[in-house]
N, CA, C and O atoms as CSV, one atom per row, in Angstrom:
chain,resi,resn,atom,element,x,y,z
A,1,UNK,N,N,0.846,-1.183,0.000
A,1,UNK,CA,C,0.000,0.000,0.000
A,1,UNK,C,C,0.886,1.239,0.000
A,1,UNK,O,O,1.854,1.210,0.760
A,2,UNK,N,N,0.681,2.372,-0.780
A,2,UNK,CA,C,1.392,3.181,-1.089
A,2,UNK,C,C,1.020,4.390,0.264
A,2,UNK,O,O,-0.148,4.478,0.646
A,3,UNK,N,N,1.978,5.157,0.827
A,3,UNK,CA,C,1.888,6.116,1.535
A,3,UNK,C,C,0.771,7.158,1.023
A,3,UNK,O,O,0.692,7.303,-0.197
A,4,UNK,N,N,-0.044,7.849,1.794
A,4,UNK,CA,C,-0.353,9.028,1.719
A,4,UNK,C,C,-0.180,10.294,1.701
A,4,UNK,O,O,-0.159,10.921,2.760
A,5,UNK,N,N,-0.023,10.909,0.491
A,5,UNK,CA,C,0.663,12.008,0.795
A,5,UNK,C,C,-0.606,13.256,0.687
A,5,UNK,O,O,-1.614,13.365,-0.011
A,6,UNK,N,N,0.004,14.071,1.721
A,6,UNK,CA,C,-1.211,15.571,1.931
A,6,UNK,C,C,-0.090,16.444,1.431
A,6,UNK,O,O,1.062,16.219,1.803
A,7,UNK,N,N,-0.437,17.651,0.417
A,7,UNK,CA,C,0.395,18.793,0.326
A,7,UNK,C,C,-0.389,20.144,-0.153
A,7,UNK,O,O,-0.991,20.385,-1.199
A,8,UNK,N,N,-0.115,21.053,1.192
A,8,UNK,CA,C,-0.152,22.283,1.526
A,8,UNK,C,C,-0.206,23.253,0.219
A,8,UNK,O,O,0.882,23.822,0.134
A,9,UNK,N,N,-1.172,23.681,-0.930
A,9,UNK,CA,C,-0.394,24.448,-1.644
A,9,UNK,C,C,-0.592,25.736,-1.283
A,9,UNK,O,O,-1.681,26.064,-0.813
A,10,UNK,N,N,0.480,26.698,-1.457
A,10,UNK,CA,C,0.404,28.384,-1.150
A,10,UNK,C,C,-1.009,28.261,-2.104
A,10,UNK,O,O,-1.330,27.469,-2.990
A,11,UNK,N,N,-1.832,29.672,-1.360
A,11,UNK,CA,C,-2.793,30.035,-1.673
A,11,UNK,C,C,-4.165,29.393,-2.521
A,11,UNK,O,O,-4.997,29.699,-3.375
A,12,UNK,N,N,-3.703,28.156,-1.521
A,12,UNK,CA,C,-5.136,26.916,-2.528
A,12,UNK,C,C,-5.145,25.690,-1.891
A,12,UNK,O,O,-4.502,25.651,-0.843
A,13,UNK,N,N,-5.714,24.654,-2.251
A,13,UNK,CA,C,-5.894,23.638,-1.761
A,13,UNK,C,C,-5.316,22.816,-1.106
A,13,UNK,O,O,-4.111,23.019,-1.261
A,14,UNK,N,N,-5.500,21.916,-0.391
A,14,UNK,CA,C,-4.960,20.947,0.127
A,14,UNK,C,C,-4.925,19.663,-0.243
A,14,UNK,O,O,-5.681,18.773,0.147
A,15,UNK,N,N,-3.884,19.563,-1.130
A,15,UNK,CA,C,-3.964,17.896,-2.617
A,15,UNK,C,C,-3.114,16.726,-1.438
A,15,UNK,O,O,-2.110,16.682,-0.728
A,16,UNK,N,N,-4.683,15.618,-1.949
A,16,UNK,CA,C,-4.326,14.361,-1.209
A,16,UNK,C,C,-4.135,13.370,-2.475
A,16,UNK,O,O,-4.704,13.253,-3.560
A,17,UNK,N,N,-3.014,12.677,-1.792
A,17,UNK,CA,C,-2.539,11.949,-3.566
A,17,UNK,C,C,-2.323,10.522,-2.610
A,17,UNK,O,O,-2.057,10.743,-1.429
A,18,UNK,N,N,-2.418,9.070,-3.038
A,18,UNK,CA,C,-2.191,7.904,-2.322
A,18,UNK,C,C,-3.010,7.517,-2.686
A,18,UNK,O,O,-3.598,7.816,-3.726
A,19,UNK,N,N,-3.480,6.065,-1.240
A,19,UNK,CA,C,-4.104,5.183,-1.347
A,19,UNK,C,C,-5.496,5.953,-0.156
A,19,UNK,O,O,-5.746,5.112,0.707
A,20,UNK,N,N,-5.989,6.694,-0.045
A,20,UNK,CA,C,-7.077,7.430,0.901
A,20,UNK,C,C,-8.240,7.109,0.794
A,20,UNK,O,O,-8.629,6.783,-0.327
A,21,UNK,N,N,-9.285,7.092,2.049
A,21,UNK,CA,C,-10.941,6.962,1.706
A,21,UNK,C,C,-11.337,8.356,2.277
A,21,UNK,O,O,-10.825,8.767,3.318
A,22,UNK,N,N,-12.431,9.215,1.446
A,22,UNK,CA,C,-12.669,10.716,2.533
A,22,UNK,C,C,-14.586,10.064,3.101
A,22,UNK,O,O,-15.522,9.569,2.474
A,23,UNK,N,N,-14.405,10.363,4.267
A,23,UNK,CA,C,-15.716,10.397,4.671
A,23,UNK,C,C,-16.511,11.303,5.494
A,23,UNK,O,O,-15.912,12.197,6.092
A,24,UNK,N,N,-17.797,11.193,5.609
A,24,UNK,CA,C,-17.788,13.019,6.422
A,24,UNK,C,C,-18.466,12.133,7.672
A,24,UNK,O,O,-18.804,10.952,7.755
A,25,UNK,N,N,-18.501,13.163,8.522
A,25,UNK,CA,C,-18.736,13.253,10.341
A,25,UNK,C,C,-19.309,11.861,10.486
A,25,UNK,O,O,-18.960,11.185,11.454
A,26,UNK,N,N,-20.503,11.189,9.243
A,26,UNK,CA,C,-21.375,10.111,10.006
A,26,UNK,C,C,-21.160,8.801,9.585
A,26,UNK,O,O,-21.825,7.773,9.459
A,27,UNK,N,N,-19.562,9.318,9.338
A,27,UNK,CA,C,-18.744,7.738,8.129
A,27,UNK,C,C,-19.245,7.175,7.160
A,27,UNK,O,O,-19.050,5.983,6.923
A,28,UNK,N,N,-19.962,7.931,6.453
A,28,UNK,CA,C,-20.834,8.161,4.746
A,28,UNK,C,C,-19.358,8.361,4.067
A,28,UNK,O,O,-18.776,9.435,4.221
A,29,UNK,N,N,-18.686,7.145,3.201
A,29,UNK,CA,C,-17.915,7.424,2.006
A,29,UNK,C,C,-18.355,8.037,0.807
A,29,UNK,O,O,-19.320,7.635,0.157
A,30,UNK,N,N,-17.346,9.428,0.389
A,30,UNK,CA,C,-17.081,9.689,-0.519
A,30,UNK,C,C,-16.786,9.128,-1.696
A,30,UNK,O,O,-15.596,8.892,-1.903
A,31,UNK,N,N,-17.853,8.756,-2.815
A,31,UNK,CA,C,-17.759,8.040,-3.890
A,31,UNK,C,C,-16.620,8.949,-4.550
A,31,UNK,O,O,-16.834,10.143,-4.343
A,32,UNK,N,N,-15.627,8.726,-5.188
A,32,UNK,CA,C,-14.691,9.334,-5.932
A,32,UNK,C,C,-14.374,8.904,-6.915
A,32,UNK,O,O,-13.311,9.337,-7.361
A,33,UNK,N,N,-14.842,8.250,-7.423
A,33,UNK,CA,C,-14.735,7.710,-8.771
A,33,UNK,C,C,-13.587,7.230,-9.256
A,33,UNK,O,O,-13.399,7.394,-10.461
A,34,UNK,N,N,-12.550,6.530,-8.460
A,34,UNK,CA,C,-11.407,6.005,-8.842
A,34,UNK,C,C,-9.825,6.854,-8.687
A,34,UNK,O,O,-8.691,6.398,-8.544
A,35,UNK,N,N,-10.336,8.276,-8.788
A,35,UNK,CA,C,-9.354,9.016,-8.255
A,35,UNK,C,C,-8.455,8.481,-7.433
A,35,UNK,O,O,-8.863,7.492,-6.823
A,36,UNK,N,N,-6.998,8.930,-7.150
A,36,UNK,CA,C,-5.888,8.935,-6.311
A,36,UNK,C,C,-5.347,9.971,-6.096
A,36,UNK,O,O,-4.292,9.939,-5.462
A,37,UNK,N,N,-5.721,10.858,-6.414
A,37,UNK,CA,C,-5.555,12.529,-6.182
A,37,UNK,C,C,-6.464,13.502,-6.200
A,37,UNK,O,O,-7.524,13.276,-6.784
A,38,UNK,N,N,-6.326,14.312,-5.801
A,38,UNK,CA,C,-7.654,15.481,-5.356
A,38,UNK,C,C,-7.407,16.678,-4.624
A,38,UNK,O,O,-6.630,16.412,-3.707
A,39,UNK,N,N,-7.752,17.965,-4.628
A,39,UNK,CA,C,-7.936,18.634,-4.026
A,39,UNK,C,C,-8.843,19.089,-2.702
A,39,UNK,O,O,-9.958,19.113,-3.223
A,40,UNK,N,N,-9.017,19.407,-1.519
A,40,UNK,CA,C,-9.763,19.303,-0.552
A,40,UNK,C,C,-10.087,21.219,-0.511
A,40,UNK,O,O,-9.081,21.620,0.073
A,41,UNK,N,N,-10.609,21.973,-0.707
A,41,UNK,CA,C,-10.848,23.211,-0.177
A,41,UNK,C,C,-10.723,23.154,1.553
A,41,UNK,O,O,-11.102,22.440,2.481
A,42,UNK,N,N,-9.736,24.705,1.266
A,42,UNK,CA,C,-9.358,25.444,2.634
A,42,UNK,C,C,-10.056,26.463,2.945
A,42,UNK,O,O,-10.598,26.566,4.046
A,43,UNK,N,N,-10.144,27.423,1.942
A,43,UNK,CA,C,-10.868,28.691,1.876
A,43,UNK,C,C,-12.392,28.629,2.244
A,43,UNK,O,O,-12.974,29.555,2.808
A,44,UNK,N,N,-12.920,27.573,1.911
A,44,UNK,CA,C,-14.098,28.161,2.296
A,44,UNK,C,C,-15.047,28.280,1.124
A,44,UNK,O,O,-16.096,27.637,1.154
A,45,UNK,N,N,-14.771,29.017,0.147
A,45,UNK,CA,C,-15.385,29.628,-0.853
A,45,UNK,C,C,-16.074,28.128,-1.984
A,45,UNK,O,O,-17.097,28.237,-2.661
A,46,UNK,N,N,-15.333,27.038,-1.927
A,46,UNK,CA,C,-15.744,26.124,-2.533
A,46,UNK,C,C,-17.336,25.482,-2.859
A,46,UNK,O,O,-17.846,25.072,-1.817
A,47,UNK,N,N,-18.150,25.325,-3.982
A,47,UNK,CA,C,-19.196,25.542,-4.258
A,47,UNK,C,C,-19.688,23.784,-4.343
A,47,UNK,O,O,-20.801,23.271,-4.460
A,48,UNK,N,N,-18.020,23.064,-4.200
A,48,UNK,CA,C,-18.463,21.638,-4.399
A,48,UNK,C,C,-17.208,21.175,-2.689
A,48,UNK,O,O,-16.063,20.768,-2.490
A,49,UNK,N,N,-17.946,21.430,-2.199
A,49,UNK,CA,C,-16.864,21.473,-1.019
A,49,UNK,C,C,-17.167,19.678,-0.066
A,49,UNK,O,O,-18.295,19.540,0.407
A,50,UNK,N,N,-16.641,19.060,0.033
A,50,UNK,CA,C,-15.194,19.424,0.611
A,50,UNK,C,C,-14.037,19.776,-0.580
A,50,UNK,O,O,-12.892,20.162,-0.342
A,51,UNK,N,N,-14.483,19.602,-1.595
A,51,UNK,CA,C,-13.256,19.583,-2.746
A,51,UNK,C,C,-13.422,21.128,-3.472
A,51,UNK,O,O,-14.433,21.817,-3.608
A,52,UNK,N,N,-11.929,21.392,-3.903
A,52,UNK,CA,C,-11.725,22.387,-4.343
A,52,UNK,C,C,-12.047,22.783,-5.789
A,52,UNK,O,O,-11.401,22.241,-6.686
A,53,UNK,N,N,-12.931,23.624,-6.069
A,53,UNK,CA,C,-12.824,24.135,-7.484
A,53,UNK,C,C,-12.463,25.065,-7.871
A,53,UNK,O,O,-13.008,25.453,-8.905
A,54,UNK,N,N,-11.235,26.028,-7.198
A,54,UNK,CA,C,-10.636,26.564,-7.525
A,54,UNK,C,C,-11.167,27.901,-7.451
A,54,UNK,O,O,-10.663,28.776,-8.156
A,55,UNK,N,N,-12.321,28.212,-6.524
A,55,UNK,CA,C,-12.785,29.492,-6.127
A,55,UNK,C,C,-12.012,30.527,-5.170
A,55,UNK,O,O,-12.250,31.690,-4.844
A,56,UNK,N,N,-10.732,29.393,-4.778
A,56,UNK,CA,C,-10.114,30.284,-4.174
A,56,UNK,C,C,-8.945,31.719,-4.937
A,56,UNK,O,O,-8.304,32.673,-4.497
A,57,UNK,N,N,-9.195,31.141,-6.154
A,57,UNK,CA,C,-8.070,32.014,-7.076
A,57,UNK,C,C,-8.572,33.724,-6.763
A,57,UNK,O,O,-9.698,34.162,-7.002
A,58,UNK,N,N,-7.332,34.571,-6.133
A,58,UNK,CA,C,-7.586,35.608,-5.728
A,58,UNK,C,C,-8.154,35.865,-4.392
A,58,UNK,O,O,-7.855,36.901,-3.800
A,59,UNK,N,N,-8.794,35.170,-3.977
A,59,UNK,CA,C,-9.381,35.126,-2.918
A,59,UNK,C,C,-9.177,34.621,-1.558
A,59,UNK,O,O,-10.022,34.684,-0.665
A,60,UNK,N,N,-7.886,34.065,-1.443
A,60,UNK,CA,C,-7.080,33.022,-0.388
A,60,UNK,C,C,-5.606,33.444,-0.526
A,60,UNK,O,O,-5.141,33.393,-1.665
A,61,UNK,N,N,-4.606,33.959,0.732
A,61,UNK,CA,C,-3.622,33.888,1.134
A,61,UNK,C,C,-2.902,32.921,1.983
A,61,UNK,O,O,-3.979,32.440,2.333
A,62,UNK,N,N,-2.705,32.757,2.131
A,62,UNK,CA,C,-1.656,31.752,2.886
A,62,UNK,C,C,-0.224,30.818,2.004
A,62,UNK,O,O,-0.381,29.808,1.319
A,63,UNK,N,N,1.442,31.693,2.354
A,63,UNK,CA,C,2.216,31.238,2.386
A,63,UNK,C,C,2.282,30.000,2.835
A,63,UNK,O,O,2.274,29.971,4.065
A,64,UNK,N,N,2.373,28.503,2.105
A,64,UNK,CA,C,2.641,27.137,2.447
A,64,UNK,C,C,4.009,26.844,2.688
A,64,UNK,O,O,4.825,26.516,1.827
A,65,UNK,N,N,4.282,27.024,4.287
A,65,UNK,CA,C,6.194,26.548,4.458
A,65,UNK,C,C,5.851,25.703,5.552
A,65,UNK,O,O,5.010,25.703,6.450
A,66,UNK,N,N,6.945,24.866,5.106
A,66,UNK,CA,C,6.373,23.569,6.498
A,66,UNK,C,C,7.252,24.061,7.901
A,66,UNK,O,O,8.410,24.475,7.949
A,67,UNK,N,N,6.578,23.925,8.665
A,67,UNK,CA,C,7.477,24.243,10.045
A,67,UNK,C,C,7.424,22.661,10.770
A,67,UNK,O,O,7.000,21.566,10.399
A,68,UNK,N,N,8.336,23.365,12.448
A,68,UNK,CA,C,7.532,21.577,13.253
A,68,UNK,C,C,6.552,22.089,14.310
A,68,UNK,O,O,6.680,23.312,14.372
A,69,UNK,N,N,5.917,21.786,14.897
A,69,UNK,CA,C,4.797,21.723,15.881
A,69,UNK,C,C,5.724,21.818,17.137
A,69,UNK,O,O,6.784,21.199,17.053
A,70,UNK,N,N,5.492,22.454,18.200
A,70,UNK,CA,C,5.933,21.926,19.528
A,70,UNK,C,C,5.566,20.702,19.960
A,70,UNK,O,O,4.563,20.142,19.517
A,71,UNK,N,N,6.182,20.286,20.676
A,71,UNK,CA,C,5.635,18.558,21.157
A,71,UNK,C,C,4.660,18.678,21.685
A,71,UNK,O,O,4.063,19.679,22.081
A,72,UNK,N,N,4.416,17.521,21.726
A,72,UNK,CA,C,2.621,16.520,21.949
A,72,UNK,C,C,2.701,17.658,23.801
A,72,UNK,O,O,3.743,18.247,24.087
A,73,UNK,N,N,1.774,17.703,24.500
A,73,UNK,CA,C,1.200,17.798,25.526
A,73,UNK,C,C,1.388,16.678,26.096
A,73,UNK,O,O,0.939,15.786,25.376
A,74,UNK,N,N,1.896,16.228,27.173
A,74,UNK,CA,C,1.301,14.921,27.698
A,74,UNK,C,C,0.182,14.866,28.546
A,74,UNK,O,O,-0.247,13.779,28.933
């Protein structure tokens, strides 16, 4: 099984590429039609949301640089 990869793009979506299932709050799968890649909307503005159609163009900032987290809380 191939890793999952999530990547951050500056000013747009959040592309999930792998082997993934998306489901919402009541564990209802997302039919995706065979896909292995996809966009997820961040902004908000998305008209087919959870996925991105690109409504964010112009409309969404955010510099994508990876940092690290402070550690876990115990």
């Amino acid at each position: 099984m191939s890793k999952t990869k999530l990547t951050i793009n500056t000013n747009g979506s959040v592309k999930i590429e792998g082997d993934f299932e998306i489901v919402d709050r009541n564990g209802n799968v997302y039919e995706l039609q065979g896909r292995t890649a996809l966009g997820i909307c961040r902004c908000g503005l998305s008209k087919n949301k959870p996925f991105c159609d690109g409504s964010h163009s112009g409309q969404f900032e955010h510099e994508a640089i990876a940092f690290d987290l402070p550690p876990k809380k115990a």
